[in-house]
C-alpha positions, 0 to 999 in steps of 0.5 A: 490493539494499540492502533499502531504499528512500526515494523522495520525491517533490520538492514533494510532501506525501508520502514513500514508504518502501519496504522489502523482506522477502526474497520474503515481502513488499515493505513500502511504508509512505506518509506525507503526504497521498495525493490526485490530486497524490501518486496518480501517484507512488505509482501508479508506485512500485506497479507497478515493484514489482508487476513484481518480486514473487515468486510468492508475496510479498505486497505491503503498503501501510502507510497507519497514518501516512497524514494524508490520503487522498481518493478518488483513494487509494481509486481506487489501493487498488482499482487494485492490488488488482485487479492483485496478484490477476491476478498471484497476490500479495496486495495487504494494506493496513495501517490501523492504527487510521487513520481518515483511511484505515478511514472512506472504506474503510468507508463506499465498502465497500471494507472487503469488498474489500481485504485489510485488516490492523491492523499489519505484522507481521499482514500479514507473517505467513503465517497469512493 
């Protein structure tokens, strides 16, 4: 494929950019608002790609410019975290220095639950 992919989804207050890292990772970085309106898109766009990972790639959901995320996000997160682990991929959700998404993480606990990194680079590296 070309590598990238911009999906936008029409009306929506969110854009998903999604990159792929030759079988070491796929990169889906959202931007917008990520709630119970935006939640089925980016649902629907995570299990197509969960579907074509490699045995080993993870897959790296970009939240660092995310501008809002309600619980209906937080419900996505564990969803495909749950089910990268079935498959044996690893879902690495990067923050950034996001509170918009570390403070619902942190005070739901959900910061023991997902694998959650600082920066792309840090979830792209293989010394996890």
């Amino acid at each position: 494929g070309s590598g990238r992919a911009v999906v936008n989804a029409p009306n929506l207050p969110l854009c998903i950019d999604v990159q792929r890292r030759d079988g070491v990772a796929v990169v889906v970085r959202l931007t917008g608002e990520l709630d119970t309106l935006t939640a089925p898109a980016v649902d629907a766009q995570l299990t197509d790609l969960e579907a074509e990972l490699t045995e080993s790639a993870a897959l790296v959901l970009d939240l660092s410019d995310l501008a809002f995320m309600s619980s209906a996000g937080l419900a996505l997160l564990v969803t495909h975290h749950e089910r990268c682990a079935e498959q044996g991929n690893r879902l690495r959700v990067v923050t950034g220095n996001n509170r918009t998404v570390l403070r619902p993480v942190r005070i739901t606990g959900l910061d023991t639950v997902l694998d959650l990194v600082a920066t792309v680079s840090d979830a792209t590296s293989d010394d996890h």
